[in-house]
Structures are given as C-alpha cells and as structure tokens.
C-alpha positions, 0 to 999 in steps of 0.5 A: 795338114794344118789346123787353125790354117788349113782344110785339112785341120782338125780344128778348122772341120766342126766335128758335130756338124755330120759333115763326115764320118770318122768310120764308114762311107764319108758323108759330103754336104752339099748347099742347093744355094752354093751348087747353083753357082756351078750349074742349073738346078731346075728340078725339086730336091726331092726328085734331084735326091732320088735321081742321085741315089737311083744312080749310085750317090746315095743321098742320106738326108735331105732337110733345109735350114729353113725349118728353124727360121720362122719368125726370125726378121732382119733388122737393122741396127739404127741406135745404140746405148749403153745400159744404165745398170750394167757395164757390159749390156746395151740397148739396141734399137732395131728397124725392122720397116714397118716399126722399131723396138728396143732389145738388150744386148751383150754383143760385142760385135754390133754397130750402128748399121749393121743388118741382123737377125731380130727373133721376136717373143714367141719365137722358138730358138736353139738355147745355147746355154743348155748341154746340149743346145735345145729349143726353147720358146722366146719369153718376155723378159726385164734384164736389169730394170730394162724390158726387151722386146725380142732378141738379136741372135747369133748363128747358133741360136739359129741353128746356122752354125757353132758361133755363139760369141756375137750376133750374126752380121747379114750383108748390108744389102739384106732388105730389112724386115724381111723373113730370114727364111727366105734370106738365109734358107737352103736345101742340104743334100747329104750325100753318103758317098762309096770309097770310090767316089772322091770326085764327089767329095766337091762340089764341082764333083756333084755339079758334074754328075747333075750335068749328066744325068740332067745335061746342062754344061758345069761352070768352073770358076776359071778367074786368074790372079793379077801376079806381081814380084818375084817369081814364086820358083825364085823365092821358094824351092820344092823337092820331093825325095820319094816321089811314090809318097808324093807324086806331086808338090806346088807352092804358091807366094801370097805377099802383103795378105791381112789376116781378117774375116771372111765375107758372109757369103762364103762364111754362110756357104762353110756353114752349109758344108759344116766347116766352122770359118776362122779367119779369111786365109783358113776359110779360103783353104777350106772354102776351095778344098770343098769347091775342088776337092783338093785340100789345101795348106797355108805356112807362114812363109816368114818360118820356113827355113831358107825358102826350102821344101822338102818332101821325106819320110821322117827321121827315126826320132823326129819330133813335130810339136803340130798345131793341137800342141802334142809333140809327135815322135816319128819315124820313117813309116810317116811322111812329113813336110820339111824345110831345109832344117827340120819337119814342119807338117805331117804331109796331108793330115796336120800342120805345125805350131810353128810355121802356122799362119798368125795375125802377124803373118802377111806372107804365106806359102800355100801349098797343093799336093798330091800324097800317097793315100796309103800313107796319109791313112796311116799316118792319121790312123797312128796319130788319131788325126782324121781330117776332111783333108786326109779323107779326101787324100786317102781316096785319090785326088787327080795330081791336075788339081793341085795346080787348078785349087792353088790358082783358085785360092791365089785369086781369092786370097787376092781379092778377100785378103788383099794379097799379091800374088807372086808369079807362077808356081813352084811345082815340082811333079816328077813323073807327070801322069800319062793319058788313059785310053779304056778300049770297050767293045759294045759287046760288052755292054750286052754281056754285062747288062742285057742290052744293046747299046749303040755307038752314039748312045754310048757317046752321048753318056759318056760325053755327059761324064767328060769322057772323050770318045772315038768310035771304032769298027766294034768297040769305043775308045774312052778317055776318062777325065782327069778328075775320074780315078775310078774309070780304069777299065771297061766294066767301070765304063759300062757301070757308068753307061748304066748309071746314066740311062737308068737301071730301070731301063735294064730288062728282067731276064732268067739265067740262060743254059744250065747252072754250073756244077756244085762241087762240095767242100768236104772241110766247109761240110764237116765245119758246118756239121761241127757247127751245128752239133754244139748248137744241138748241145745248147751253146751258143755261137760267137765270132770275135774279130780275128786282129788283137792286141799284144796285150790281150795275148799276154794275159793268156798263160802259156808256156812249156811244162815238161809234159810232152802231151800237155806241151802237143797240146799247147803248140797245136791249140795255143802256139807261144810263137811271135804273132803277124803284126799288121802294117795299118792297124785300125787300132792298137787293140787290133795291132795282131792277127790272133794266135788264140781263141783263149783271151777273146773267149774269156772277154764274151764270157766276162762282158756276157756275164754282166748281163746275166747270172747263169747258162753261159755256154758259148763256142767260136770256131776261128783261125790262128794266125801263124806265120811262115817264111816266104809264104802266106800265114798258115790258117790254124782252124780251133774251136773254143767252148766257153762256160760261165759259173753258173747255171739254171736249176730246178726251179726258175729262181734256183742257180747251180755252180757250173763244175767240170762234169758239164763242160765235159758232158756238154762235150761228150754229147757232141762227140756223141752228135758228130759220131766220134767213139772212143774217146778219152779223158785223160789228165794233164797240166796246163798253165792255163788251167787250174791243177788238177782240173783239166783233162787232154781229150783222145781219141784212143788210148793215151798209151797208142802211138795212133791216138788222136789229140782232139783237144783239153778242157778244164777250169780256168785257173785263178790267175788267168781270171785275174788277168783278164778281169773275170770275177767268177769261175769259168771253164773252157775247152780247145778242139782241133778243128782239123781232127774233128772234121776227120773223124766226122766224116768217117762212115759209120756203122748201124748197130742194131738194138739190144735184143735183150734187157739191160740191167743198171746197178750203181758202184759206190767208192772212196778213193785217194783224191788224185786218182782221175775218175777217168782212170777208174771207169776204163778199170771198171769196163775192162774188169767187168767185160764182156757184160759191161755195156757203159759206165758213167759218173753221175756223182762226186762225194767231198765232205767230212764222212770221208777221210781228209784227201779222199773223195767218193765217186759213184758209177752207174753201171751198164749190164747187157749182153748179146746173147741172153738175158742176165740173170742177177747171179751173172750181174752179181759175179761180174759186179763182184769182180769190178769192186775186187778190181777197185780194191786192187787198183786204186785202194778202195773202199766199197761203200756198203760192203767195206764202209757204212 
C-alpha cells in the first residue's frame, strides 16, 4: 500500500529504473555487492548468469555500474567559502590525497568533512539538465569570475540514481582518492522471472536458488528487536472479516522513531534495486520487501482510530482520498484496510493520505499481511496502481513471511531510526496453513525425463531446495519449503530435480511405439478451407482481440427493421443481446467479450487506411460471444470482409473508387473456390448499411422455405462511418461460418467441358433505379432457358443520357447448349425473347432497339 511510506507505493518504486514491468514477466534487480551478504559468490557474473538462465531464471541483462564511473575520485570536503558573486555558490576545496583543488558548488547539503565524488575535466557524466539525461564531457568552466577545476557530483550525474538535488555523501571511512569504481561499482543481474517464480522476487529468493545450484548454506538475517512497553496486541487490535481476502494480518508498534535519512549503505544497495530512498521508515519497508519478498506498510499509528484494524471489502460508496491525492470511490469488489470509523488503505496496493507517516510521526503501526492475489490484481488494475508491493501480492507471498519481514523491519527500524519496539505482535491468522507433503514415485522421474534417478540423488537436490525428504519403499516423500508456493504436486518436483542437475544431462531420445491416430476435425478443416479461399480472392487476414468495449459496440448501428429477413439477418450475425462483461478486465477498452465483428473491422479499415490509399481488403474470421443461462457462452463463428475506398487501377499512379460490385465480386469468387452454387443476392435494409446498397446473400431462392442465409454485404452507411471515425466510404460483408463449412464440405459433382462453342452477345437496358440488378439477371437466365448458360453485369450506367431516377445496366449473356452448335438465328430467337422479357417485367427500354 502506501506511497511516500511504504514498499509498495507508487511513489517510493523509480518508475524509469526497469526494475519491473507494468505488463509481462517482472523483472527483479539483483546487486552482486548486496547478494554476498547472504551467501558466497565465488563464481564470474557471466558464468553465475548463464547457470541461472540454463535453470529456469532467466537473466536479461547483466551490466555493472562501473561502466560510467571512470575518472571519478573521492574527495574530501576540507574547506568551504562563500562565493564573492553570488549568494547561492560556494567554494569548495577538495582533498583528494595527493592535491587539492578548488571547485563551485551550489549544493546544499555539503560540509566540512564530507566524503564526495570529485569528477575532474575530461570526464564524461550524465547532464541532468538535458530531457532526457545524456552524457556529456566535463569542459573547464569560470562561474561568476571564479575557475573550477572539475565538479562535486550528485548520484544522477553518476548514473547512481534519480537525486539531483545535492551531492551525493560517501560514508566517511571511503579512502580518499580512491577510484569511485572500485568504491561504489556493482554487477546487477536482471533477472525476468515467470508468474510462478515470486520467491525470486527477493534476494534472499535468488540466494536460496544459488545455494542449490552451487551449494553452500544462505544466511538469513535472524537479528531480534530489544522490546519495551506495552504489549503491541494491547495497544492495537486486528480483525480480518473475510479471511478468503486476507489469510493473515500482523502489526507491529515502533514508538519514539526519528523520522531521518537512511545510511548509505542501504540507500546505495535501493539504488542498485532501482528503489529511490526517501527517508529512514519508507527505505526499510522497501529495503525488507526486496530482501524477503514481503511487502510492507507503515501507518502513523497517532491516525488510526481507536487502536482498531479491520480487514473488509469497501462499503458501496466509500470514498479513500489515498496518497497520490485522488479520491477513490469503492465498493464491495475492493478490499481495504479500515479502522474503527473508516478506510485508510487499499489493502496491498496504496495507502491513505491521512494516516501516512510525516516528519511529526514518532509512532508507527507497521503492518505485514498476506492478501488474496486475485483481489490485489483487481483493485490495481481498476485503480491504474501497479506497484512492486501489489506484483509481489499477486504471485503468492508465504503467510510465514508476514511475521518474519515484520520482525526484521522492527530491529532495523530500532537500530536506523531509533525506534522502540513494542513487545510482540498483533497477528490475527485465522486458518494457519497446514504442512504440504508431495509423495513422488521415482518412477516418475524416468516417465518424465528419460533417466534414473536414485533415492539419494533425489535427496541431495531437493535438500539444496530446502525440502525435507524421507525415503519410501518406491518413491520419496517431499516437504516443499514454506517459501515455495509453485512446488504442489509431483511433476513440480522432478521439474526441480531437472533444474538442478542440469537439462543437458537428459538424453536425446526418439518417441518410442507408434504415434496416436489423427482424427480429423471436419469444422477446423472447412474454417481452413474458408480461410484459404479468401486468401486466394486477394484479402488479407486480421485477428483482432476477442474483449471490447461498450462503446465500441455502441457505435455499431443495430436494431429491428420489420423485415423479418433483414431482421434473421441481425439476430444471427449482429445479436443486439447484453454482452458477457468480464470480472477483471485488463482495461475499460477490454470491459466485454464481443458480440460483433463489425466495430473492429471498421478500426483495421480506418487505422489501415493511414498508411495507405487503396486496396484495402481484409477478412476476420472470429466468435461472438453469447451468453446462456447456467452454462457456458455459446461461441457464435462469423466471418467479416472489409473493403476501403479505393483500389488500384490500370497504371500504378491510377486509384479507382471501390463501389459495391467488387465487394460483391470478391464474394463471389470465393463462393466460386469453396464450390458453393446457387446463390443469391437479394435486397435488403439493414441499419448499418446505406439504403439501397446492401444485399442478403442465399443460398436458394428467397421465396424456398429451404433457402440458406449466408450472410449480407453492402456499403457502410455514413452514420456508422461517422461513429467509428472513418472518413472514406468502406464496404463489408457478414458470413455464417457455420453454414459456410456445411456447404464446403458437400461432395461435388464433375461437369464435363461444353463440347460445343459458346456465343456472348451483350444486352443493354435502362430501367427504374429500384429494381435490383439482381432481380433482372434471375429474369434474364429464366426467359432465355435453356440456351442461357450464365449472365453477368459488367456495367451500370447513371448520367444525364438517362431519364432522372432511371439507370442502365449492361449484361453479358451466355449462350451454349448440349447438344449442337447454336446457330445465330437460335441466338437471335432467344435474345429476342429475353428483351420482350425486360419490357414485360421491369419496363425497359432496350438501348439499340427502343432508344439510341
């Protein structure tokens, strides 16, 4: 929780120091110089690294902080003197052994006897002027009349850390005029470790892993506080009201603490971990969270409420005004920390303004708890808070090491800050965790990894991993160590067994005995062969993310027409029905599982078409979402065709406005791949298409109760364009999946070649502009059966040499038969018999014979 007093504040981590990632695997700095104190080290970085990674913890980087340290001293302040033109300077003479030289200086912070980094001319430092910091090269320099040799640096002129605001301070044992690299250099090891891995999220973690793989014993700091007063149970009291949330919840009382900075020794091992220290109470916090693992949080125990903490979710309503300054409204999916009157934290993730510890606090109530890591994730996830502390909660914590970082805070809160530590501990722990035993028979290890392992071996590596093992008459009996959530069941332990002896001691063995059957998928097959035919059609496949957003839903238009075929349509591809709204969702952009294909489609096309100006043709072939009652959501499969505005013409240069016969003939050639006959376009209105520009694809006569809906196509009407930002005009198209596969894995018969010539002869008309173009082909193959083999539109005629409301069409007409070749008199009867067909069904005009 917490942030200016607590591990796991947002304002204690520096956020550009890497030393975790806000998405993805976290990322854990690990100091060489601070991971000595807890075991030996006697092998290279680079081997220790590679060793790791080969086990499983994966070290990203490996760099020393050395590397931007050279020709920077330690010096010793041994005068000072104002500056005779300017106020805010000083003269500062530095010792630096074997000379002295005289620097300006605007520090505050310096004295007489300070030990300091000295950075001569010549030397490269970070410029902390510059956005963002850079290296620069140390140039002479007179600063109001006055020559400096050199400079007194900071730790961000160093590359040591954030703070720029005065020099940094060395212990005063540092000998003088020696190399600052050697002083302050250290090897950081990154470690990017997997969610499962939170016991190395501590340093202790890692030691305990370099103890088995190299051997050697860990030592864990096991210093106790001197306790005085009152009992802590007496002053404060602990309740937990769902111990599911909270399994366990300690307090501990520090009176009489001086609120003060931290020595350098652990404000320089923060700054290797990429913490920023504040003050002596905030840094131990931070400074145990990393050593343990457990996150930590101190109250100013003067601002809780009758002595009480309780444990709850939130109160619908609630308001925390928490340490950054917002006020937070909550509710009962957030868990909180709470006195007797009110909330005072969000329980592992932020503390609140008013019970933080300030430089008038001299008693604090440290808290240790163990939280639920489903909730902490939620809460910083709806409240944007992502912290070290709630990372560390939301992989497992042990409850043990609430009660073991508490006690090691309170000594060192004793000795930094010179607090005195109450006796005992306000714990309340309502279901203490039972002892786990993993029964592992060696067989296992042979199924698992190919090899033999022995009873003693198996001992010996497990017992490197703080397990406790007994042998029985074919297996072992491991007891995983507290600090070891991930060790549940026996695969985990021969995982480990592996980790340790090495994966390259496992043989390279073929599979033996006969692979399993394959059994073929039909629906996986059809969606590949659906798949495929729009690749072969020249789109272009996109696969958009199945969570949306409410308001991205919205900007679809939808709803019932009164067309009962248009509104078939709708409820099968488009279902305005109340979307699955997800628990923890990753954003409010990703609050819903989708109910269309339609919104995101119309973003590829819109973002697509930023970055070029023609042929954008994409499909998606996706689920809907649907809920049902008691059961799992039914998984609707729809595929979506996108077209943009233009496309390429006949030259390179040339660009041609996109209109609805190439969506539709983009269609129709993969109907024609898939081996689908018979279908149709037919009319229809739907909201999200322009009127008069949008068709219902059949299967099947629309007036056949056995027709087949396959889905629409049409122009995107302008107010969907408008709601979903896209400029330029775009077409779409909505396909059953379901019905698609159906037809596609239909056995097809071969027709043979014509034997004999075709004959094409075009038909030109002009007609009323409502009648579909569809409607006249279907009239034009019935009237001319059976010499009429096919009928395409190949162009659409609006202008001003046709009547106002009128359109001419053109048809290329197919003639063949069977049996003989036609003759032009045959062609001519038949194409006779079609034009008295237009004039009789649609009133048109024959261009050539009726008009000129």
């Amino acid at each position: 929780m917490g942030s200016r007093t607590s591990a796991s504040s947002t304002g204690t981590i520096c956020g550009s120091c890497g030393s975790s990632r806000e998405r993805g695997n976290p990322v854990m700095r690990v100091s060489l110089k601070w991971l000595r104190e807890y075991i030996d080290v006697a092998v290279p970085a680079s081997d220790l690294a590679e060793r790791l990674t080969l086990a499983g913890v994966a070290v990203e980087r490996l760099h020393t902080t050395a590397e931007n340290l050279n020709g920077v001293v330690v010096g010793k302040i041994s005068a000072l003197a104002r500056h005779p033109n300017a106020d805010r300077l000083q003269l500062a003479t530095v010792d630096l052994g074997a000379e002295s030289v005289t620097v300006v200086t605007g520090a505050p912070n310096i004295e007489i006897g300070n030990h300091v980094p000295y950075a001569s001319v010549g030397t490269e430092l970070w410029d902390t002027h510059q956005a963002p910091p850079r290296r620069s090269v140390l140039k002479p320099s007179k600063i109001r009349g006055i020559e400096s040799l050199g400079m007194v640096c900071s730790a961000a002129e160093l590359g040591l850390g954030d703070d720029h605001s005065g020099i940094l301070i060395l212990p005063y044992d540092t000998p003088v005029g020696a190399a600052l690299a050697d002083v302050l250099g250290d090897t950081i090891l990154e470690l990017e470790l997997t969610p499962n891995r939170s016991d190395c999220l501590s340093m202790l973690g890692v030691a305990r892993e370099i103890g088995a793989l190299y051997g050697g014993a860990v030592r864990v700091p096991v210093e106790r506080a001197h306790e005085t007063g009152a009992p802590a149970a007496e002053r404060v009291h602990v309740s937990i009201a769902d111990s599911d949330l909270c399994r366990r919840y300690t307090a501990t009382v520090i009176d009489d603490v001086r609120i003060g900075p931290s020595p350098a020794w652990m404000r320089e091992r923060l700054e290797a971990a990429g913490v920023r220290p504040i003050n002596n109470v905030v840094d131990i916090t931070n400074y145990v969270m990393i050593e343990f693992g457990q996150p930590l949080h101190a109250f100013d125990l003067a601002t809780i409420e009758a002595g009480e903490i309780i444990v709850r979710p939130a109160r619908d309503g609630e308001t925390l005004r928490t340490l950054d300054g917002v006020d937070r409204v909550l509710d009962s999916n957030v868990l909180v920390i709470a006195d007797a009157t009110r909330p005072v934290a969000l329980a592992g993730v932020m503390g609140g303004e008013a019970t933080e510890v300030s430089g008038r606090t001299t008693t604090i109530l440290l808290e240790s708890a163990n939280f639920d890591p489903r909730s902490i994730r939620r809460t910083a996830r709806r409240f944007q808070l992502p912290s070290e502390a709630s990372r560390r909660f939301e992989r497992g914590i042990p409850t043990v090491m609430a009660e073991t970082a508490a006690r090691r805070a309170a000594w060192l809160m004793q000795t930094i800050a010179g607090g005195r530590v109450a006796p005992g501990i306000a714990d309340c722990y309502p279901t203490p965790d039972l002892a786990r035993t993993i029964v592992v028979p060696l067989s296992e290890f042979r199924r698992l990894l190919g090899i033999d392992i022995g009873v003693d071996e198996a001992a010996d590596v497990l017992g490197r991993l703080g397990c406790e093992v007994s042998a029985l008459d074919s297996s072992v009996r491991v007891a995983p160590p507290e600090h070891r959530l991930d060790i549940a069941i026996p695969a985990d332990v021969v995982e480990e067994v592996a980790r340790v002896i090495g994966f390259d001691r496992l043989p390279a063995t073929l599979p033996s005995g006969s692979p399993p059957p394959i059994e073929e998928d039909a629906r996986r097959i059809g969606e590949e062969c659906i798949r495929d035919a729009f690749a072969r059609n020249g789109a272009m496949e996109i696969v958009s993310y199945s969570m949306t957003s409410d308001g991205a839903r919205d900007r679809v238009p939808s709803g019932p027409t009164g067309d009962p075929l248009a509104d078939a349509i709708s409820a099968r591809l488009m279902p305005d029905v109340e979307p699955i709204r997800l628990v923890n969702p990753l954003s409010a952009e990703m609050a819903i599982l989708r109910t269309e294909l339609v919104s995101q489609m119309l973003a590829a096309i819109r973002d697509n078409a930023r970055w070029t100006d023609r042929d954008i043709v994409l499909f998606e072939m996706g689920r809907l979402y649907l809920g049902r009652a008691d059961d799992l959501p039914e998984e609707r499969r729809v595929a979506c065709v996108g077209m943009g505005a233009f496309r390429s013409g006949d030259s390179w240069a040339d660009r041609v406005a996109v209109d609805f016969r190439d969506i539709k003939g983009l269609l129709e050639g993969v109907f024609a791949t898939l081996g689908i006959t018979d279908i149709q376009f037919t009319a229809v209105t739907l909201p999200l298409f322009r009127r008069g520009h949008a068709a219902a694809i059949l299967r099947g006569d629309q007036r056949d109760p056995q027709r087949v809906i396959l889905g629409t196509v049409g122009r995107v009407s302008a107010e969907a364009r408008r709601a979903n930002a896209l400029d330029e005009s775009a077409y779409l198209a909505l396909l059953d999946i379901e019905h698609l596969i159906d037809l596609t894995g239909r056995t097809r018969p071969i027709v043979p070649l014509k034997r004999f010539p075709a004959i094409r002869q075009d038909l030109s008309i002009e007609l009323d502009a409502a009648v579909a173009a569809e409607d006249v082909r279907r009239a034009i193959v019935r009237a001319g059966r059976p010499l009429i083999g096919d009928a395409r539109l190949f162009d659409v005629y609006v202008g001003d040499r046709v009547a106002t409301g009128r359109r001419g069409l053109t048809y290329r007409i197919t003639y063949t038969a069977d049996d003989r070749t036609l003759t032009d008199a045959d062609v001519a009867a038949t194409h006779r018999k079609v034009e008295d067909a237009m004039r009789g069904q649609f009133g048109a005009s024959v261009r050539g014979r009726d008009t000129t």
